[in-house]
N, C-alpha and C positions, 0 to 999 in steps of 0.2 A: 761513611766510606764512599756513597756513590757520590756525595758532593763536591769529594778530592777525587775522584776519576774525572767527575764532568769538568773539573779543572784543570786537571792536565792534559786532556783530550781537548779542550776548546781553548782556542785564542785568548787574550785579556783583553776588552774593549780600552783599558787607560787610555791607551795615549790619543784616539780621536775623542775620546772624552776630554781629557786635557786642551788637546785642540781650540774645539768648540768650547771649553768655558773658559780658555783666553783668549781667542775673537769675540765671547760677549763682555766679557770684562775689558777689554781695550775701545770697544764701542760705546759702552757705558760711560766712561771716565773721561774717554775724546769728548761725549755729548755734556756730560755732566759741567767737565773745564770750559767748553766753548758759552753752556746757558750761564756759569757764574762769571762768564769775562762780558758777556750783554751784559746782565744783571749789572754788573759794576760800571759801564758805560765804557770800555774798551774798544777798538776793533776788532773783531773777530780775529783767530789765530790762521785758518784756512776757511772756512767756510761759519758763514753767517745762520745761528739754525732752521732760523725763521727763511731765509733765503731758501735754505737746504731742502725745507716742507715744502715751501711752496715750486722747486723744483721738481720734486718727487710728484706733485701729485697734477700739476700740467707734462708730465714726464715725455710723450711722446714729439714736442713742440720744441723744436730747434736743435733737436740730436739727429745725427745721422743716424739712418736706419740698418748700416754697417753696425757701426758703434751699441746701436741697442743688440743685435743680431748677437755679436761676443758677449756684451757683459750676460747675456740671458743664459747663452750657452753654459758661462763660466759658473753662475749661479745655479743651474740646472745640474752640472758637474758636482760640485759641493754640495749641496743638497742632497744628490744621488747618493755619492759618500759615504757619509753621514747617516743617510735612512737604508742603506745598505748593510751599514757595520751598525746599527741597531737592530734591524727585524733578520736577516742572515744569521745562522748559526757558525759559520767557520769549522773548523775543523784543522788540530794540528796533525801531524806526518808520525801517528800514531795509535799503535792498535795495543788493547788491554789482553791477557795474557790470564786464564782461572788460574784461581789457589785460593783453598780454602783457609789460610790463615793472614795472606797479605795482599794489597793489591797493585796491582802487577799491572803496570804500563811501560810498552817497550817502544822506541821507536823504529819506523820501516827500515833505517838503513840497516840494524841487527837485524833485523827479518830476510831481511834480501841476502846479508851477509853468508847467514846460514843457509838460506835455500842454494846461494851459488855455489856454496860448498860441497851440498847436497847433488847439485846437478851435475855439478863439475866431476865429483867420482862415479855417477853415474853416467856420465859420457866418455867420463876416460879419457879428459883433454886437461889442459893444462890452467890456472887459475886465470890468464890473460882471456884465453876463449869464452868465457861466463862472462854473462853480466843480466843482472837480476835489478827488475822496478816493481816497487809495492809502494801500490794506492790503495785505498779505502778498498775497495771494492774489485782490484785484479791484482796480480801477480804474472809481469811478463819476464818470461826467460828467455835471452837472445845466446842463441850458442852457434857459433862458429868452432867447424871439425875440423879435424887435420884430416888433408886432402889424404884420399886412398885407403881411409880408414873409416868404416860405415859408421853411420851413429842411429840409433835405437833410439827413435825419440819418445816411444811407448814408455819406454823404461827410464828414461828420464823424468816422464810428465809423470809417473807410478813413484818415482824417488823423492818430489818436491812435493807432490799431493802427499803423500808418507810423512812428509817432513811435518808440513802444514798442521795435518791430520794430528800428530805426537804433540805442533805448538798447543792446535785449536787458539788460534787466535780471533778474538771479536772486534768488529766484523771479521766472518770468515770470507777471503777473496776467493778470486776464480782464479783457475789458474791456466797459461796460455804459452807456449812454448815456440818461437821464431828460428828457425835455423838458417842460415846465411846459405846463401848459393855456394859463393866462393868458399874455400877450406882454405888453414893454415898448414904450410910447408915445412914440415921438420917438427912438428911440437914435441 
């Protein structure tokens, strides 16, 4: 059970896996066809390999230091990537949800759904005046009042904490309530 939660709670690494083992498979095969078209006494297709080594390793000698300046950047890039989506955990735009018979992964936008629902009759505004963001670790609620009508934001922040409280969702967020200067006219 907790093998399928850490599954659908974290990214899939495939596809820069896929990536990176078709830029070594196409580097392979370019080197492989260019050593067996030597080998046969051909001209090289683009570069010559033996050429190719002994470029790479007098490497700083006759390239603009422009030109090394990018490819390094671009390689440092890629690299970065790569050892970033291996050693990084990720995290998908979802919080797991007790029950003791199923396991229960919801994502933030039904979280947020309900709390705006939750704030929204606690404010006493209309479904446009809400709007609700849940990350890992907060919960922001922006509400905009209708002008001339006071809003209790104690009792809004007491209605989405209530709410939260009844999900218990893990992680549990904080929760932080923004109300708009301006009010809405007529809601």
């Amino acid at each position: 059970m907790e093998r399928i939660l850490k599954r659908e709670t974290r990214p899939s690494r495939a596809a820069p896996s896929v990536i990176a083992a078709g830029l070594v498979i196409v580097l392979c095969v370019y080197a492989l066809l260019e050593t067996a078209v030597r080998a046969v006494g051909q001209p090289p297709w683009l570069v010559d390999p033996q050429t190719a080594a002994e470029n790479i390793v007098a490497l700083p000698d006759g390239v603009p230091p422009l030109l090394l300046g990018v490819m390094g950047a671009v390689l440092v890039m890629v690299g970065l990537y790569f050892f970033l989506n291996a050693v990084l955990p990720g995290r998908r735009a979802r919080h797991l949800l007790p029950d003791r018979r199923a396991a229960v992964v919801v994502d933030d936008e039904v979280i947020a759904s309900a709390l705006a629902r939750r704030a929204r009759l606690a404010a006493n505004v209309t479904q446009d005046q809400v709007m609700v963001v849940v990350s890992r670790n907060r919960v922001l609620v922006n509400v905009r009042p209708t002008s001339g009508v006071p809003l209790r934001t104690d009792a809004v922040l007491a209605a989405v904490r209530a709410e939260l409280q009844e999900m218990a969702p893990s992680p549990m967020p904080e929760v932080r309530i923004n109300v708009a200067l301006a009010g809405v006219i007529g809601a």
